[in-house]
N, CA, C and O atoms as CSV, one atom per row, in Angstrom:
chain,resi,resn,atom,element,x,y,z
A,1,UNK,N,N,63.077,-14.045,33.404
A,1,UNK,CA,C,61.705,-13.679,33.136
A,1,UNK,C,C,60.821,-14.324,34.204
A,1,UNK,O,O,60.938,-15.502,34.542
A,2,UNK,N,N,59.823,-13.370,34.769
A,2,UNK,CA,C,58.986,-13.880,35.436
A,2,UNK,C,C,58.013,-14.347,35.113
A,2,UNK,O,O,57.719,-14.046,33.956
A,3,UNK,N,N,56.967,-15.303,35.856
A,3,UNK,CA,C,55.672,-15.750,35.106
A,3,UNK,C,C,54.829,-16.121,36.826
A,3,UNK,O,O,55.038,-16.264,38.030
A,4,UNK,N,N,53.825,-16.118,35.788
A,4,UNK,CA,C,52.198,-16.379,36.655
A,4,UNK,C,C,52.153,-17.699,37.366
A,4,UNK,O,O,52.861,-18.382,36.626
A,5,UNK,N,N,51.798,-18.411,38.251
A,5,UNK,CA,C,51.377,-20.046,38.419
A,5,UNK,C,C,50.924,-20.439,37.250
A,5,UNK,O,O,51.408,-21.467,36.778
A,6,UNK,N,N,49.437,-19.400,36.185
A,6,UNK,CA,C,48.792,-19.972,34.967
A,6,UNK,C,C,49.947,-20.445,34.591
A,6,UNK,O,O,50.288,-21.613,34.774
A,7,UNK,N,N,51.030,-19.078,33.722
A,7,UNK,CA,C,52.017,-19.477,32.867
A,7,UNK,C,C,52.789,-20.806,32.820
A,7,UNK,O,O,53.103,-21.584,31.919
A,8,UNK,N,N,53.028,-20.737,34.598
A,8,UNK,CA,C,53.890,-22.465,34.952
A,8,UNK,C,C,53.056,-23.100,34.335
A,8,UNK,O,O,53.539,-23.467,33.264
A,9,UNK,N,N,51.843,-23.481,34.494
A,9,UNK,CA,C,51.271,-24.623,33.933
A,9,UNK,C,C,50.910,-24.953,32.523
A,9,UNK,O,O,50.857,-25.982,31.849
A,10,UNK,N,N,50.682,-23.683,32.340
A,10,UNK,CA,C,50.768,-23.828,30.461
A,10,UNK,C,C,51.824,-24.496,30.124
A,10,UNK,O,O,51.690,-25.409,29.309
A,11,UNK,N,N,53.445,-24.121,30.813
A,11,UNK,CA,C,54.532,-24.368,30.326
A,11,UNK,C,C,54.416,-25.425,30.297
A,11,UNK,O,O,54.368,-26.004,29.212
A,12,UNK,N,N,54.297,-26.302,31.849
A,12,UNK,CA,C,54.176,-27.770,31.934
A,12,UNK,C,C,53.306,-28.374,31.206
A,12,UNK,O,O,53.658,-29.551,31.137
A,13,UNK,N,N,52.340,-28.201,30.614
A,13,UNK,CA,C,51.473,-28.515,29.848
A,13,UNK,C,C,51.743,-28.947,28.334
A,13,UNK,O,O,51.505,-29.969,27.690
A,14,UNK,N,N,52.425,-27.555,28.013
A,14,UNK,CA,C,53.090,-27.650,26.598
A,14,UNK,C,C,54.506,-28.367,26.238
A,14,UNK,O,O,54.992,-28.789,25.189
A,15,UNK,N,N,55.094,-28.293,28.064
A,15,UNK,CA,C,55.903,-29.532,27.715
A,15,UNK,C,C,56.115,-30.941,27.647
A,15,UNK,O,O,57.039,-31.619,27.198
A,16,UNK,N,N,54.866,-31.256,28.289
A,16,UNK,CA,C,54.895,-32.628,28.662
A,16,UNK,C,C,53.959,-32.958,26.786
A,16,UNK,O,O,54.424,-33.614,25.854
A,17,UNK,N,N,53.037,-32.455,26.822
A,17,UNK,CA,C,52.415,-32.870,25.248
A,17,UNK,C,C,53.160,-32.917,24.718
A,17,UNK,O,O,53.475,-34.052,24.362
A,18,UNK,N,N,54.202,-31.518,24.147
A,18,UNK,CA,C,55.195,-32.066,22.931
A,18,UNK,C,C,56.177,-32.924,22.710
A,18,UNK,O,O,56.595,-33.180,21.580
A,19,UNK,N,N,56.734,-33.564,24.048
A,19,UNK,CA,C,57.496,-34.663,24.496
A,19,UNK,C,C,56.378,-35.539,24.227
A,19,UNK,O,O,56.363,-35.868,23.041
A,20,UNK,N,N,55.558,-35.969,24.821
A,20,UNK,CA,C,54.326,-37.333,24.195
A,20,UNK,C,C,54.080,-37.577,23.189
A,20,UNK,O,O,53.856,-38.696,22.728
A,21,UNK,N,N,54.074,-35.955,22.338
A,21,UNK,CA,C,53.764,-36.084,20.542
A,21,UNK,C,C,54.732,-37.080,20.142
A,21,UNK,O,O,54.638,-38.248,19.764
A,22,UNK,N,N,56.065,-35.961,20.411
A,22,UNK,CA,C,57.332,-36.598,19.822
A,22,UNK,C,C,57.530,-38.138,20.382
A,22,UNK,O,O,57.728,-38.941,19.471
A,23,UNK,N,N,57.521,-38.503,21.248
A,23,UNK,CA,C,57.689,-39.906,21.842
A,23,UNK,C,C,56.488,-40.868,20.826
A,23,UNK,O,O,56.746,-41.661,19.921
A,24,UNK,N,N,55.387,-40.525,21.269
A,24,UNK,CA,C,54.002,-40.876,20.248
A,24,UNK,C,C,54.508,-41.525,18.719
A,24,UNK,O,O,54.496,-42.676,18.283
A,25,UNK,N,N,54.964,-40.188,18.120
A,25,UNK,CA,C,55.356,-40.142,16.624
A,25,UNK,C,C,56.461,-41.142,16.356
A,25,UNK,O,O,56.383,-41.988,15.466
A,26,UNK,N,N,57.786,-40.963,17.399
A,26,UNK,CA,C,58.760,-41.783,17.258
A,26,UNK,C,C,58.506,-43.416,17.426
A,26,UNK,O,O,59.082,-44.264,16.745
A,27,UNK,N,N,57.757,-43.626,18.228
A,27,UNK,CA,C,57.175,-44.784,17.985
A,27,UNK,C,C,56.389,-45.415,17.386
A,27,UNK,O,O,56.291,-46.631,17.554
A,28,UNK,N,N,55.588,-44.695,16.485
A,28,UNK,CA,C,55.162,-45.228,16.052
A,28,UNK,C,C,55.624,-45.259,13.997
A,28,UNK,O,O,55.013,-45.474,12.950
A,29,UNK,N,N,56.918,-44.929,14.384
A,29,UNK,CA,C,57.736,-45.433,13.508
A,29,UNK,C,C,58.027,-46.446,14.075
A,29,UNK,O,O,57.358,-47.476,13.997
A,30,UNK,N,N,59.053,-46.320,14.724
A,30,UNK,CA,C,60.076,-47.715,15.172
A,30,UNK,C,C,59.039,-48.774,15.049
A,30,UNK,O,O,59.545,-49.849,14.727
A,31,UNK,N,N,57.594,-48.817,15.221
A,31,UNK,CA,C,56.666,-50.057,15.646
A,31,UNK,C,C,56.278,-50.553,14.079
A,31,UNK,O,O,56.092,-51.697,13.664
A,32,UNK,N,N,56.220,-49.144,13.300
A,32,UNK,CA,C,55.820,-49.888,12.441
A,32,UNK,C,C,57.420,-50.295,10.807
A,32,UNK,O,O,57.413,-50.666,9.633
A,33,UNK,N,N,58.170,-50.006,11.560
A,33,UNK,CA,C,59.239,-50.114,11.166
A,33,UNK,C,C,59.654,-51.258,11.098
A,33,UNK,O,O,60.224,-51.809,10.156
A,34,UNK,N,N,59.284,-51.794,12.454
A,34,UNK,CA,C,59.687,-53.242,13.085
A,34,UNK,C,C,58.424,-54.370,12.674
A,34,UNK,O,O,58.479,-55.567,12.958
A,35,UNK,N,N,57.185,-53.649,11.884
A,35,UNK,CA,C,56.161,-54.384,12.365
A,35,UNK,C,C,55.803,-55.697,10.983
A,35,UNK,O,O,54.821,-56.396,10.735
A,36,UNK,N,N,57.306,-55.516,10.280
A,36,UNK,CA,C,57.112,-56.762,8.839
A,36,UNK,C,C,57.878,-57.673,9.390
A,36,UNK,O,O,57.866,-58.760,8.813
A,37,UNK,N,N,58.861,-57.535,10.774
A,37,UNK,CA,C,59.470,-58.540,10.806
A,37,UNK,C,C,58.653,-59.652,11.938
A,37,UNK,O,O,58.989,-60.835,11.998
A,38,UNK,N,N,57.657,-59.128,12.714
A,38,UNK,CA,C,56.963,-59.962,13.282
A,38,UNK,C,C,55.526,-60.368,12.866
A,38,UNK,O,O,54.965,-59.730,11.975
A,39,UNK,N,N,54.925,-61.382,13.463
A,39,UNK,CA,C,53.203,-62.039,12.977
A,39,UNK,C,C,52.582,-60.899,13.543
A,39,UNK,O,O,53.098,-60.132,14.357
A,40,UNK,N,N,51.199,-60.819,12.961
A,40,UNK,CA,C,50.164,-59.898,13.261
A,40,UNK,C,C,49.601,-60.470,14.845
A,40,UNK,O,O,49.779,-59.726,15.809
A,41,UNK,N,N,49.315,-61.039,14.927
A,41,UNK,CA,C,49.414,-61.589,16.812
A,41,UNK,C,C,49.968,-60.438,17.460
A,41,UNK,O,O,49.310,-59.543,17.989
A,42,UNK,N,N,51.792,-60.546,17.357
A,42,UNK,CA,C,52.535,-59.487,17.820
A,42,UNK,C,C,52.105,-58.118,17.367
A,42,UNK,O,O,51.685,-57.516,18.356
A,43,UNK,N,N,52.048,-57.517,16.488
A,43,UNK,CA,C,51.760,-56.387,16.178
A,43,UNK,C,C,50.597,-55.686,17.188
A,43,UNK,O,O,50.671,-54.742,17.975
A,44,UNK,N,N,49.598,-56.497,16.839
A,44,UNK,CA,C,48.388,-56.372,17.674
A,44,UNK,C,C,48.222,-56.260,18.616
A,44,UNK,O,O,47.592,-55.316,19.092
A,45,UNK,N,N,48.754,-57.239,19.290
A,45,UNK,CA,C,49.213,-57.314,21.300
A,45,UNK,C,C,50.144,-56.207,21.838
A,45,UNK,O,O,50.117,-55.553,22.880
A,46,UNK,N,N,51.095,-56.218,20.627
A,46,UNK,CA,C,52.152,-54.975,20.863
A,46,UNK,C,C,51.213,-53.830,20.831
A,46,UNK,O,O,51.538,-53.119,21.783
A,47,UNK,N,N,50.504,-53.454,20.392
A,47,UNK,CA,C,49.775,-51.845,19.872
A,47,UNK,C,C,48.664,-51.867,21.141
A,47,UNK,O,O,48.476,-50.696,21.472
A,48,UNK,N,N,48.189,-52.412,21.631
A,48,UNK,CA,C,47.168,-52.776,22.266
A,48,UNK,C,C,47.919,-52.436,23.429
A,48,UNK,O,O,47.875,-51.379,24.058
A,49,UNK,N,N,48.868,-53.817,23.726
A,49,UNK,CA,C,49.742,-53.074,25.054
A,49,UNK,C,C,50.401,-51.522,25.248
A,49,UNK,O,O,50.440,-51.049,26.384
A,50,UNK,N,N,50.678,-51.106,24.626
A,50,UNK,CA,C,51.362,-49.349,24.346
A,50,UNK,C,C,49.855,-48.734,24.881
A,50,UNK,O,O,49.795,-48.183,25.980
A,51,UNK,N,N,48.648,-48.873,24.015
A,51,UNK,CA,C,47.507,-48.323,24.472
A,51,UNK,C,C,47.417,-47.985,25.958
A,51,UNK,O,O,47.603,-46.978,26.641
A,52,UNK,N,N,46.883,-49.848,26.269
A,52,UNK,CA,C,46.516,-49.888,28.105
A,52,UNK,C,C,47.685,-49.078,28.582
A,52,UNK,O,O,47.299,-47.960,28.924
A,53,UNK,N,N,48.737,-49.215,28.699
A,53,UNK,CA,C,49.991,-49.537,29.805
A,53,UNK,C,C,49.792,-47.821,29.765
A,53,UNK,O,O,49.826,-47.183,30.817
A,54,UNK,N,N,49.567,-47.107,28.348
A,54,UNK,CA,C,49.879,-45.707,28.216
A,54,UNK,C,C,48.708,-45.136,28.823
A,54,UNK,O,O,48.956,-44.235,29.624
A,55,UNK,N,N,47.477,-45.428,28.648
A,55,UNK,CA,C,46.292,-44.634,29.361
A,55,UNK,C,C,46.664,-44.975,30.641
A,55,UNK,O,O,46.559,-43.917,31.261
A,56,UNK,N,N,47.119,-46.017,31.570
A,56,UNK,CA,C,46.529,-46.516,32.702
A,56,UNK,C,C,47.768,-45.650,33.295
A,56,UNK,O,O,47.613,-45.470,34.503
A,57,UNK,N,N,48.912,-45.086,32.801
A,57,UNK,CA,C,50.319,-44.733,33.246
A,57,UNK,C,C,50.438,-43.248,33.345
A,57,UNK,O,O,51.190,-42.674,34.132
A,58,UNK,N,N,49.424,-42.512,32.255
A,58,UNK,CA,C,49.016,-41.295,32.058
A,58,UNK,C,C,47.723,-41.152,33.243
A,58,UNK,O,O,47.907,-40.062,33.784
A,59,UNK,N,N,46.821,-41.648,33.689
A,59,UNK,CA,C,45.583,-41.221,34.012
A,59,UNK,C,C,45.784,-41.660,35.261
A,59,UNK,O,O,44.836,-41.426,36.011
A,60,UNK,N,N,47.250,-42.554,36.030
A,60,UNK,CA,C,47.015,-42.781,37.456
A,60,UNK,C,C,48.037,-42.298,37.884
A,60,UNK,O,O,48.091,-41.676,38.946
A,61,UNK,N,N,49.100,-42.529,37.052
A,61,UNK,CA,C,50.537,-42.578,37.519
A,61,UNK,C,C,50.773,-40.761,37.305
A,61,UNK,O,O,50.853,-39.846,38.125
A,62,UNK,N,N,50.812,-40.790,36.256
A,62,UNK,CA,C,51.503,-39.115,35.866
A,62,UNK,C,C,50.201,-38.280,36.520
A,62,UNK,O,O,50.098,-37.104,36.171
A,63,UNK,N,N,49.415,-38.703,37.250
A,63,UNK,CA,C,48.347,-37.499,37.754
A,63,UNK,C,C,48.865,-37.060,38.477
A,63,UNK,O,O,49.008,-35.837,38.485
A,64,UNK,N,N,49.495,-38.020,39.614
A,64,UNK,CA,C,50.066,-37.928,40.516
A,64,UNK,C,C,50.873,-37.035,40.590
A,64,UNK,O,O,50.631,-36.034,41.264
A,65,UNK,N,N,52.123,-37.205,39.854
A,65,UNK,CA,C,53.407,-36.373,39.266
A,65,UNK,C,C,52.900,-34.963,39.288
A,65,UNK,O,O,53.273,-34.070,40.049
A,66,UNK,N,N,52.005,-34.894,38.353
A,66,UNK,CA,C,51.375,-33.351,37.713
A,66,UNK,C,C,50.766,-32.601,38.924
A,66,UNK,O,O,50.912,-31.386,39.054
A,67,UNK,N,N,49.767,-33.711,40.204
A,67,UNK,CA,C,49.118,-33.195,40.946
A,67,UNK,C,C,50.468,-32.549,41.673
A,67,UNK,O,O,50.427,-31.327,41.820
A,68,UNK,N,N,51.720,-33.269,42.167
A,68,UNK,CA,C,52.201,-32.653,43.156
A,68,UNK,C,C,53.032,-31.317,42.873
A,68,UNK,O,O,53.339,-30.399,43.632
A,69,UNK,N,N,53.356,-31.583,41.159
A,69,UNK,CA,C,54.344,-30.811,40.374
A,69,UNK,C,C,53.413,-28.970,41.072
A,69,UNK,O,O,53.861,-28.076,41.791
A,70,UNK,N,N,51.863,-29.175,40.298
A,70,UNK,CA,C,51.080,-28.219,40.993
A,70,UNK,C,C,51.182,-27.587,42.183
A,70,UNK,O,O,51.258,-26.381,42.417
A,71,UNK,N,N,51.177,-28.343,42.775
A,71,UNK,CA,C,51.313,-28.193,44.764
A,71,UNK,C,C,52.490,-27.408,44.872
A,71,UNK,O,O,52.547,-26.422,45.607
A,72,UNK,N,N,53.542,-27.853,44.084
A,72,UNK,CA,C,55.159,-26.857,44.523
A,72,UNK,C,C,54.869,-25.531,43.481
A,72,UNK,O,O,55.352,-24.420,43.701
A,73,UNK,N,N,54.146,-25.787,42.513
A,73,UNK,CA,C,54.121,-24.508,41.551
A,73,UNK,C,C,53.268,-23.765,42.262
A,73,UNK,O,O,53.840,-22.686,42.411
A,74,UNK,N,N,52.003,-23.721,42.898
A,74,UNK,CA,C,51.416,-23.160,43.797
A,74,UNK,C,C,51.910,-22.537,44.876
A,74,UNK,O,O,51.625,-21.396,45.237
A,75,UNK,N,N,52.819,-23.454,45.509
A,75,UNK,CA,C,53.706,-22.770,46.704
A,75,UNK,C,C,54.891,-21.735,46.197
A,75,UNK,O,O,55.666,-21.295,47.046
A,76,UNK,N,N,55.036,-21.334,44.765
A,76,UNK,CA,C,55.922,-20.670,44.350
A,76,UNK,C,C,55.501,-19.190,44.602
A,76,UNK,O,O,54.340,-19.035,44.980
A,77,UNK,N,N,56.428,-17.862,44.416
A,77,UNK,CA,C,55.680,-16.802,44.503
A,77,UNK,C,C,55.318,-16.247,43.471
A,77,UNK,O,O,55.941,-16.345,42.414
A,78,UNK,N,N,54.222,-15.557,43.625
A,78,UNK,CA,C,53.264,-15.212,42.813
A,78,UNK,C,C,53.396,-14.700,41.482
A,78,UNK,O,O,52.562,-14.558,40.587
A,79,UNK,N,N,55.218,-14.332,41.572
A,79,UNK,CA,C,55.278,-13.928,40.128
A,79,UNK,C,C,57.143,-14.682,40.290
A,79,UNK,O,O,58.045,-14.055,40.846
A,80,UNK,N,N,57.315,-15.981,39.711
A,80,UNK,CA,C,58.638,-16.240,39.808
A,80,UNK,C,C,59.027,-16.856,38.624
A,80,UNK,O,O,58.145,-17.149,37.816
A,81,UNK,N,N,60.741,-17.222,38.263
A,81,UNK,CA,C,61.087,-17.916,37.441
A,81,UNK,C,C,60.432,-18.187,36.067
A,81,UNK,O,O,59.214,-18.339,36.164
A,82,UNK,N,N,60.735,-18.249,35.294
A,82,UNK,CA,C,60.007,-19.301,33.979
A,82,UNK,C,C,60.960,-20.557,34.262
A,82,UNK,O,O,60.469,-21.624,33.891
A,83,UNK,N,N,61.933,-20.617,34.711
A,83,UNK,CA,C,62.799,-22.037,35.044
A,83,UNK,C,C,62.133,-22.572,36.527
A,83,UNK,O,O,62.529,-23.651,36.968
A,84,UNK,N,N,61.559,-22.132,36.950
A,84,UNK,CA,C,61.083,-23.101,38.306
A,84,UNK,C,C,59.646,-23.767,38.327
A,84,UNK,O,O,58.825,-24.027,39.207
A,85,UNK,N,N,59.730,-23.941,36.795
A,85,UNK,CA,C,58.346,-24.863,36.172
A,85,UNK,C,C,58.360,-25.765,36.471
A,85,UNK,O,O,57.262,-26.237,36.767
A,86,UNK,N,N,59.623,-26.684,36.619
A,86,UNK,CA,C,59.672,-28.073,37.277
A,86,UNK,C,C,60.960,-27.483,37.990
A,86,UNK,O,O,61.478,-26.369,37.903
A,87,UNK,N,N,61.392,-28.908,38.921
A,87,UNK,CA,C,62.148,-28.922,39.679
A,87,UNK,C,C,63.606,-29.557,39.523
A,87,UNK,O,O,63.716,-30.481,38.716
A,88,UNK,N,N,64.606,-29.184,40.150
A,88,UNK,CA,C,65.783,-30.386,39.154
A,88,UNK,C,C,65.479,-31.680,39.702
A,88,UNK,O,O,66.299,-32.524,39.340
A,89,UNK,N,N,64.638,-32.084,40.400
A,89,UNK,CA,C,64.366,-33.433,40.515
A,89,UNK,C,C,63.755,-33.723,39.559
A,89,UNK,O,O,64.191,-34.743,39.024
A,90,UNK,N,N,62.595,-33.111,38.897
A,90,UNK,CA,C,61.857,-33.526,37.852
A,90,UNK,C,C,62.967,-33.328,36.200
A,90,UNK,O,O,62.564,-34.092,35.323
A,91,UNK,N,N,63.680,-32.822,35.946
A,91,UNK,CA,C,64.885,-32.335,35.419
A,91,UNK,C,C,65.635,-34.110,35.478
A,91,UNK,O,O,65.153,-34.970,34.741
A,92,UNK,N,N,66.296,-34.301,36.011
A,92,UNK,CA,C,66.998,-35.203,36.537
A,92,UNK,C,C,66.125,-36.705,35.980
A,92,UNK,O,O,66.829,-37.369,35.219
A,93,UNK,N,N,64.886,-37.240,36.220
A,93,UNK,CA,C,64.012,-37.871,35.959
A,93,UNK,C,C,64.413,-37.883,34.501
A,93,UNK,O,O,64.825,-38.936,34.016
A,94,UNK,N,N,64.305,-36.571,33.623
A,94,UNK,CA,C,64.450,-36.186,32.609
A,94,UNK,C,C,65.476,-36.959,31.803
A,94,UNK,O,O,65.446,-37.629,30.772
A,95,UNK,N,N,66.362,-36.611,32.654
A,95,UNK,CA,C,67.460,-36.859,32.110
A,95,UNK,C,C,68.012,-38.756,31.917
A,95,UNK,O,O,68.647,-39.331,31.033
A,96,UNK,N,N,67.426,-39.200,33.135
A,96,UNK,CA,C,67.247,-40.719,33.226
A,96,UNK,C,C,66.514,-40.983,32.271
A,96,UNK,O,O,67.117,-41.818,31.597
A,97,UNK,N,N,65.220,-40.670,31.664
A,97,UNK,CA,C,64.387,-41.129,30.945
A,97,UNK,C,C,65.153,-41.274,29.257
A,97,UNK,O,O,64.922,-41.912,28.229
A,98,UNK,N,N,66.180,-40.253,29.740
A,98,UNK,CA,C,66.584,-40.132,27.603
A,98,UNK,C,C,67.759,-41.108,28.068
A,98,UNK,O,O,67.782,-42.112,27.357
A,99,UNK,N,N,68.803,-41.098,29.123
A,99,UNK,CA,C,69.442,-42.581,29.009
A,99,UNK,C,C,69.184,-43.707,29.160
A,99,UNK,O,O,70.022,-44.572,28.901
A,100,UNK,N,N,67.742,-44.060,29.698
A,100,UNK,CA,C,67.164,-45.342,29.222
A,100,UNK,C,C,66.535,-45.420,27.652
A,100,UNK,O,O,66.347,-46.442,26.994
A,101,UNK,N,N,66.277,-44.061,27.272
A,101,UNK,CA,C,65.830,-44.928,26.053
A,101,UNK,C,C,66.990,-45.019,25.153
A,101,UNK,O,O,66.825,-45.901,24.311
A,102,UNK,N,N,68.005,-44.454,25.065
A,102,UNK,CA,C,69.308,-44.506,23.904
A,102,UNK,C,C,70.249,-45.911,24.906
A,102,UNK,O,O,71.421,-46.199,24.666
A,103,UNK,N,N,69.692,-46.364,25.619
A,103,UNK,CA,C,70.294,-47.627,26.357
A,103,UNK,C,C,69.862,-48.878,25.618
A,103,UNK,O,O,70.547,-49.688,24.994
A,104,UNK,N,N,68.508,-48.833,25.851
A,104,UNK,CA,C,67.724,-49.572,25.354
A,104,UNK,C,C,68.204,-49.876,23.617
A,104,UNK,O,O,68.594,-50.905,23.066
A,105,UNK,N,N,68.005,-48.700,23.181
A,105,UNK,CA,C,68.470,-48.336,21.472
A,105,UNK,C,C,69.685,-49.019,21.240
A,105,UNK,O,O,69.731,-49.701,20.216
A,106,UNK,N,N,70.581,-48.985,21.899
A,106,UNK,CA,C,72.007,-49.183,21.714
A,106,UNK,C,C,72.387,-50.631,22.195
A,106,UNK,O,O,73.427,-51.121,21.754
A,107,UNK,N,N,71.582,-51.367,23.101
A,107,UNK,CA,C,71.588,-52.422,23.141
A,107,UNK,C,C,70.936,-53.687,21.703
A,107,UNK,O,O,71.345,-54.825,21.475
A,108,UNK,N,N,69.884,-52.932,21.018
A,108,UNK,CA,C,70.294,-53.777,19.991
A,108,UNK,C,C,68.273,-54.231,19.913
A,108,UNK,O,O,67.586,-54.974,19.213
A,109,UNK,N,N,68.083,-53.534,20.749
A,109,UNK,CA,C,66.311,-53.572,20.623
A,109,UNK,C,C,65.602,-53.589,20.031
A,109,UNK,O,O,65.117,-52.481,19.805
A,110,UNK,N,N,64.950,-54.812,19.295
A,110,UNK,CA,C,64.174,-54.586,18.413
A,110,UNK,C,C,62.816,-53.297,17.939
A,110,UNK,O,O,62.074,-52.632,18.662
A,111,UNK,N,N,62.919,-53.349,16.782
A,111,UNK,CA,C,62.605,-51.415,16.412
A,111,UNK,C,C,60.705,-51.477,16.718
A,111,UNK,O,O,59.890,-50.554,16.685
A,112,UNK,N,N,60.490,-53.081,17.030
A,112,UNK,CA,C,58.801,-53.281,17.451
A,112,UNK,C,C,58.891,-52.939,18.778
A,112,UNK,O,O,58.002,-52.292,19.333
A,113,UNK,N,N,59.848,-53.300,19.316
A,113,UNK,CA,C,59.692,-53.169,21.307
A,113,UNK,C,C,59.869,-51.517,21.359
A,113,UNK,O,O,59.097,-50.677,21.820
A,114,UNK,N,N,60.910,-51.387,20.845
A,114,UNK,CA,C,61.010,-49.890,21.028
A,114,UNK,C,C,60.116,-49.222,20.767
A,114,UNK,O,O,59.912,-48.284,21.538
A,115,UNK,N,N,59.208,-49.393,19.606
A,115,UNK,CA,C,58.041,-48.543,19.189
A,115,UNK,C,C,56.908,-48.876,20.346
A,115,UNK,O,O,56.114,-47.952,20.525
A,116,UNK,N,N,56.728,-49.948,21.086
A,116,UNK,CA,C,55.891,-50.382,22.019
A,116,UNK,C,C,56.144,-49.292,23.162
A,116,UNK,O,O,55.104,-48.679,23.401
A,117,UNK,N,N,57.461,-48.790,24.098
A,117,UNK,CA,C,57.840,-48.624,25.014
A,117,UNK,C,C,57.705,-47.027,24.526
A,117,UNK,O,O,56.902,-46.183,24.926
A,118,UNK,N,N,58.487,-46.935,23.788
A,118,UNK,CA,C,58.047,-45.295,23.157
A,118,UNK,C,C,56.165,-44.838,22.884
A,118,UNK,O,O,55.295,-44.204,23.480
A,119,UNK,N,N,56.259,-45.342,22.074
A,119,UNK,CA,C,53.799,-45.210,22.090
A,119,UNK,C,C,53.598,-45.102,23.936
A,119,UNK,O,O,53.032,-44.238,24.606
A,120,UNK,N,N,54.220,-46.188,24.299
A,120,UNK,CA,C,53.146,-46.553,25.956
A,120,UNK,C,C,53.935,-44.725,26.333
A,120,UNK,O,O,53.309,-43.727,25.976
A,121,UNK,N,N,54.715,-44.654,26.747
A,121,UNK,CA,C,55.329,-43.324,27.133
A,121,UNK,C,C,55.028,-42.051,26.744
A,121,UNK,O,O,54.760,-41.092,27.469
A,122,UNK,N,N,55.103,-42.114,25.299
A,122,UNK,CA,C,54.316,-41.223,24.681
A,122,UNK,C,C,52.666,-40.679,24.825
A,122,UNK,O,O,52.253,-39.519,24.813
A,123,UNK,N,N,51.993,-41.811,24.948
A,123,UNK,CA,C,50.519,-41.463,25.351
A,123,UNK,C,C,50.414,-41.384,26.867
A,123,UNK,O,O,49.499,-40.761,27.406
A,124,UNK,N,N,51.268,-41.961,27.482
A,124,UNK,CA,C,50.951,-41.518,29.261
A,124,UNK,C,C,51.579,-40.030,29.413
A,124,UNK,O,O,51.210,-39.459,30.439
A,125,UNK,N,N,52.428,-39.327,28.608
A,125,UNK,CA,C,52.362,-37.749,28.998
A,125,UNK,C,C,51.635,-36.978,28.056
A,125,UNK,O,O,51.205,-35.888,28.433
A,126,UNK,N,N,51.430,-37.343,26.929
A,126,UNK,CA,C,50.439,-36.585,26.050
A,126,UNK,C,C,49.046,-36.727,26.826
A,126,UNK,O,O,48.550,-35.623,27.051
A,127,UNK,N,N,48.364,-37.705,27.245
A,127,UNK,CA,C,47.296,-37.746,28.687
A,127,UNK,C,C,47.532,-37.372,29.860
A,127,UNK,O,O,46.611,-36.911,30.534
A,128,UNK,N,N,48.694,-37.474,30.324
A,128,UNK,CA,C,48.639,-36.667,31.851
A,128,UNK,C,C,48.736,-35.792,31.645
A,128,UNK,O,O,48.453,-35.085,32.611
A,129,UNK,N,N,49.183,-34.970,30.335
A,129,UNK,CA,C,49.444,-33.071,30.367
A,129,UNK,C,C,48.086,-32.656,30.992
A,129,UNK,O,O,47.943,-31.937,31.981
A,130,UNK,N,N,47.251,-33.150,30.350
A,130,UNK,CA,C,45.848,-32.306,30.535
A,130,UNK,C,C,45.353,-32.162,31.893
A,130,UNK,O,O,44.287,-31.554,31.981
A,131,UNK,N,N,46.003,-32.677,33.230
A,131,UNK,CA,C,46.110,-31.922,34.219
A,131,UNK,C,C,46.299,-30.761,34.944
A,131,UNK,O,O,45.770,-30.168,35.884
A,132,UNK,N,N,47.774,-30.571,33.751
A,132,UNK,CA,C,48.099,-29.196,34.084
A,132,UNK,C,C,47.118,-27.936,33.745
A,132,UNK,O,O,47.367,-26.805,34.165
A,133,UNK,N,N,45.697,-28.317,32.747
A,133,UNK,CA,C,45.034,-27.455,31.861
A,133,UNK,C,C,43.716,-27.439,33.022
A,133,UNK,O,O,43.048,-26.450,33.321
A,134,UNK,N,N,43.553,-28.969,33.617
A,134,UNK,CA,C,42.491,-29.345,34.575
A,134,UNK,C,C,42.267,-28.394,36.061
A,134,UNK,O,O,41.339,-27.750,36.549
A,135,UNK,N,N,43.414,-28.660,36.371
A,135,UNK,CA,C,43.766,-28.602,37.681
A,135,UNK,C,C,44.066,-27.035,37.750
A,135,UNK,O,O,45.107,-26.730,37.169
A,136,UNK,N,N,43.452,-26.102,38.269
A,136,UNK,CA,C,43.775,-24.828,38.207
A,136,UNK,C,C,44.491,-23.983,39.377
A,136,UNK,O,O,43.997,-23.968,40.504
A,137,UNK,N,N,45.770,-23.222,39.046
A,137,UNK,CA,C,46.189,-22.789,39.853
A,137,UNK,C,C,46.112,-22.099,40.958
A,137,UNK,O,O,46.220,-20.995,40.425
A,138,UNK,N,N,45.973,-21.767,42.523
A,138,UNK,CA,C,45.161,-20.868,42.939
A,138,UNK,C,C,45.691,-20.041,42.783
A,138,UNK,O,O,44.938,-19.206,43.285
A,139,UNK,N,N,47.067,-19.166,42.201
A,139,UNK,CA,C,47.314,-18.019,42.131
A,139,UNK,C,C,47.399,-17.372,40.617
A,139,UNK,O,O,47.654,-16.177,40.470
């Protein structure tokens, strides 16, 4: 199936949010799962940190990502792929990202850190999606 540059970016759009939801949501189980076995200090600092680390990771870092992701979806032709929304480099990334977190999991991680690392992750692509909505395709 073919699609538009718009379409690419919707796609990317709708995929990176529902991965952030889900990351978002999952953590904020694990955090608060984890969050009777530590002092409110921790809780607090923990939730706080997920916040910063996630806006500042979404709004500098993943712009970046999204800006260039654009740039190759732009250079695509005018009517191509629904699979050449991302790239297998970005694919690949992908794929690193789910064996660090079932690494992490399986090492024995407490279910507060995990909910910390999941939230921060979760809100830096649920905030950088909105690039893809920003940033408009020229074709």
């Amino acid at each position: 199936m073919n699609v538009t540059h718009k379409i690419h970016c919707r796609i990317a759009f709708f995929v990176w949010a529902a991965v952030g939801l889900g990351l978002f949501a999952a953590g904020s189980f694990f955090f608060f799962r984890g969050a009777a076995e530590n002092s409110l200090f921790f809780n607090i600092t923990g939730g706080v940190l997920a916040l910063v680390i996630g806006f500042v990771k979404g709004n500098f870092v993943l712009r970046k990502v999204a800006c260039r992701n654009l740039d190759r979806i732009n250079g695509l032709p005018t009517h191509s792929s629904i699979f050449a929304t991302f790239s297998v480099k970005n694919w690949l990334l992908v794929l690193l990202m789910i064996v660090i977190g079932r690494t992490i999991r399986l090492f024995g991680t407490p279910d507060s850190m995990i909910g910390v690392i999941y939230l921060a992750v979760g809100l830096a692509l649920g905030s950088g999606s909105r690039f893809y909505l920003t940033v408009a395709p020229q074709k």
